[in-house]
C-alpha positions in Angstrom: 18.4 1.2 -2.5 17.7 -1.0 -5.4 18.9 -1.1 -9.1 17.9 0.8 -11.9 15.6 -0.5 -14.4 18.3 -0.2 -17.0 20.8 -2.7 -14.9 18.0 -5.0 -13.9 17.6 -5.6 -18.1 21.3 -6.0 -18.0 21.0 -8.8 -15.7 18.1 -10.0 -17.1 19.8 -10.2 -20.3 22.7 -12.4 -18.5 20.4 -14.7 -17.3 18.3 -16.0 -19.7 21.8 -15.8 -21.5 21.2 -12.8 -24.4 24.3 -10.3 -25.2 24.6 -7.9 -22.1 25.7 -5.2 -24.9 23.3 -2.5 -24.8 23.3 -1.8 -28.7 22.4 -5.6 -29.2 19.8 -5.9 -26.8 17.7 -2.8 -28.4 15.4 -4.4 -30.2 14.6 -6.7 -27.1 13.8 -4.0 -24.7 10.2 -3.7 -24.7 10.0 -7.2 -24.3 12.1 -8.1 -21.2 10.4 -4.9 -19.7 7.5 -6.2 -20.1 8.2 -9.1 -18.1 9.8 -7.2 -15.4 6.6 -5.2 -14.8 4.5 -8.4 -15.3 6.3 -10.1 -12.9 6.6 -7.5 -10.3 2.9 -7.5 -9.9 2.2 -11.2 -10.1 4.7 -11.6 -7.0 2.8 -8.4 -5.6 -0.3 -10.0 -5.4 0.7 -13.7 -4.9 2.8 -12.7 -1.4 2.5 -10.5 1.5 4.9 -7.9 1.6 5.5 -6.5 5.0 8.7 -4.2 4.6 6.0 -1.9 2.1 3.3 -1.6 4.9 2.4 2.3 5.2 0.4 4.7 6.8 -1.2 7.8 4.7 -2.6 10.8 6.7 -5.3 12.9 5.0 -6.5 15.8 6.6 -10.4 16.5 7.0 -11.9 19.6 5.7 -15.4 21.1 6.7 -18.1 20.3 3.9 -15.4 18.1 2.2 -16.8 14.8 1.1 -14.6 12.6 -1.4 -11.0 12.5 -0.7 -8.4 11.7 -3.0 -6.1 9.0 -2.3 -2.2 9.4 -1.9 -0.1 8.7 -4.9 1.6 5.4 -3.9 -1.6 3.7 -1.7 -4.6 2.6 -4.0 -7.9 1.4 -2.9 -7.2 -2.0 -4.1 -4.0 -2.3 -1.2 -5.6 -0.4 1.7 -6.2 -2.7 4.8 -7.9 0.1 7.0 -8.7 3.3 7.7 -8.9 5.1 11.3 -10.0 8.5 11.9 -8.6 10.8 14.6 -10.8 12.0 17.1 -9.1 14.4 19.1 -6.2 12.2 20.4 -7.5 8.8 19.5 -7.4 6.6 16.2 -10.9 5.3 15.4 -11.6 2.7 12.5 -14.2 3.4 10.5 -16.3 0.5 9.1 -16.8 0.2 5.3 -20.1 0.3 2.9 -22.3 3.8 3.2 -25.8 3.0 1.6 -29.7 3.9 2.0 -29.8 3.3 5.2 -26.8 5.8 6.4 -28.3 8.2 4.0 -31.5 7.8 5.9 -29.7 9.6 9.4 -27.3 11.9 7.4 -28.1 12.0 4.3 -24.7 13.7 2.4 -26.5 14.1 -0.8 -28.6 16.7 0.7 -25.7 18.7 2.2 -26.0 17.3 6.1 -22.9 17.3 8.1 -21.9 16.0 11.5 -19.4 14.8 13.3 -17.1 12.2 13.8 -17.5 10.7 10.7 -18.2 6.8 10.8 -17.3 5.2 7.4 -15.7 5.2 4.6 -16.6 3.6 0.7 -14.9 3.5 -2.6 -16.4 6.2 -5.1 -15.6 4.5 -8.8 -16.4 7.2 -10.8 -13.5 9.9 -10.1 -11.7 7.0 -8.1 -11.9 9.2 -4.4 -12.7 8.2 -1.0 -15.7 8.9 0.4 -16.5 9.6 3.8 -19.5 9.6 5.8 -21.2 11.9 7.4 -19.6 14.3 5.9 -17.2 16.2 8.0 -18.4 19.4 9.5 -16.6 22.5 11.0 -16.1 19.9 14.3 -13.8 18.3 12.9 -11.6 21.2 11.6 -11.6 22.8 15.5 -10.3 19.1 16.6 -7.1 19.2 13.8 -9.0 15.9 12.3 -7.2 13.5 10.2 -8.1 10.0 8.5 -4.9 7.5 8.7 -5.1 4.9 5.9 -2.7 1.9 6.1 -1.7 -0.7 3.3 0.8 -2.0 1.1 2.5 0.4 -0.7 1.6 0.5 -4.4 3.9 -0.9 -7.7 4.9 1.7 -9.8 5.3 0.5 -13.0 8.7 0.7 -14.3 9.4 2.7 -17.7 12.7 4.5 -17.9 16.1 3.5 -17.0 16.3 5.3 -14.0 13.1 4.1 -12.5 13.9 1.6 -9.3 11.4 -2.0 -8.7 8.9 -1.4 -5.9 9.9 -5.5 -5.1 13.2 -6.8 -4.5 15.2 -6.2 -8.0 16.8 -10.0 -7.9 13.2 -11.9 -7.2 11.8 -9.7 -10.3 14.8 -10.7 -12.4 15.2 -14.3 -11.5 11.5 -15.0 -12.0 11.0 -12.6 -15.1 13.9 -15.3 -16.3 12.1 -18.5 -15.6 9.7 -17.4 -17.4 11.5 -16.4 -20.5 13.2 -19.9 -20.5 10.4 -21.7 -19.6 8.8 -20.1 -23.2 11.7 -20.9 -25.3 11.8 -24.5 -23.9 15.3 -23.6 -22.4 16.8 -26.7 -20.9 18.0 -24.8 -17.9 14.5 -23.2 -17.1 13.9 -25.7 -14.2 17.3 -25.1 -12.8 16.4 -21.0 -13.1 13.3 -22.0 -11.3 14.8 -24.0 -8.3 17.5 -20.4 -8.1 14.7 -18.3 -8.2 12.6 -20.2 -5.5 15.3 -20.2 -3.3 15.9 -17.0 -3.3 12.5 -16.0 -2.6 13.0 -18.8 0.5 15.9 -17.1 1.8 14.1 -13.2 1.1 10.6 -14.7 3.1 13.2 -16.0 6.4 14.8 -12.4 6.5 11.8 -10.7 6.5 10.4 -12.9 9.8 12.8 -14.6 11.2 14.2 -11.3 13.7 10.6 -9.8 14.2 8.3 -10.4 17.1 5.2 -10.4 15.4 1.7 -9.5 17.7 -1.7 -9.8 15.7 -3.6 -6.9 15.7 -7.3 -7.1 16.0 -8.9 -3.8 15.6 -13.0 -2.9 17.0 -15.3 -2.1 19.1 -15.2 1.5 18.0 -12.3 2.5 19.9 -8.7 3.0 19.9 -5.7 0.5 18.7 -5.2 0.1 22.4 -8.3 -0.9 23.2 -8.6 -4.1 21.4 -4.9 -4.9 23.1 -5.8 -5.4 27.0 -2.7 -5.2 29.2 -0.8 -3.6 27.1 0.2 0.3 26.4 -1.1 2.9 23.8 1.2 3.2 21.0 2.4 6.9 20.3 1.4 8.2 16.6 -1.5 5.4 16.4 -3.6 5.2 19.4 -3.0 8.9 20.7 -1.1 11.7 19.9 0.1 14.0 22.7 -0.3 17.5 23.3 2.0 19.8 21.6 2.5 17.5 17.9 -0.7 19.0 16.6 -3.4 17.7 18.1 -6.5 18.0 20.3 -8.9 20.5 20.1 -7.4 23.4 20.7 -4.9 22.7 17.9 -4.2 25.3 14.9 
């Protein structure tokens, strides 16, 4: 588990060499958080995060259209979406326009399934799906699995806990504090702070056997993977965890 907000200021604080002492650092708060959050989400977006990969079920209801999404995946950090049919995982391709409205058009209440795909609806921020599920999909116990990288929660109180590794978020929030104040040991923060990052990147890949993934052809995980066995939870679920057809 990682540190609390108000310990990640404390060695913030230490770093860029300010008074640890809570009473003296009040007046600095806002500030330092705000280059813990900033910095958080600029190493977010600048590397890939494996250890926060997740998978999101939602389940399908007849006549339901737009979806919300869960609380810690956003649209912005989802990678793909599958839809169970039955006992198999699906991936549904993205972009519903005219010309899916012109075989099952949604806007005029027509439902079918398996739904196909899937598109971002800006305007309430849901997902929506297409065709719309009908009463199909409810018999078959139908789900949508979305995967991505988890989302950054932005940190606020004391208690709160970095969605990133704490020490990357604190030795970088650093460099850039010193690097502002023209501190002569900013480029020796920066060298620290780049090596940790080095040393976090080799733990994450250097005991994993990594296997690309290429998901299509309309079918199952395990069909893109010749030679090689259906994975439980992902290409089929078997009777008796809640699935198939004759699932309640």
């Amino acid at each position: 588990m990682g540190k609390q907000l108000q310990d990640m200021l404390t060695d913030l604080r230490a770093e860029v060499g300010h008074s640890t002492n809570v009473a003296h650092g009040i007046n600095d708060r806002d500030t330092l958080l705000y280059y813990l959050n900033r910095t958080q989400m600029q190493l977010y977006q600048d590397y890939d995060w494996p250890q926060l990969i997740i998978d999101r079920d939602i389940q399908l209801a007849d006549g339901q259209r737009y979806y919300p999404y869960p609380t810690d995946l956003a649209f912005d950090d989802i990678s793909h979406i599958w839809v169970l049919i039955n006992t198999v995982y699906n991936e549904l391709a993205y972009g519903i326009g005219p010309y899916e409205m012109v075989l099952w058009n949604s806007d005029t209440g027509f439902k079918a399934w398996p739904t196909r795909k899937w598109m971002h609806h800006a305007d309430d921020n849901t997902l929506e799906l297409w065709p719309v599920p009908d009463a199909s999909a409810i018999d078959a116990n139908a789900i949508i699995r979305l995967r991505g990288t988890k989302t950054v929660t932005k940190m606020i109180n004391d208690s709160d806990q970095a969605t990133l590794p704490d020490n990357l978020i604190t030795l970088f929030s650093a460099v850039e504090i010193l690097q502002r104040d023209n501190a002569k040991d900013a480029a020796l923060k920066l060298q620290k702070a780049n090596e940790a990052m080095r040393r976090h990147r080799v733990r994450q890949f250097s005991h994993k056997n990594v296997r690309p993934i290429v998901i299509g052809g309309g079918g199952g995980d395990a069909q893109s993977r010749p030679g090689h066995q259906p994975v439980l939870g992902l290409d089929y679920i078997p009777p008796g965890y809640n699935s198939g057809p004759n699932s309640r």
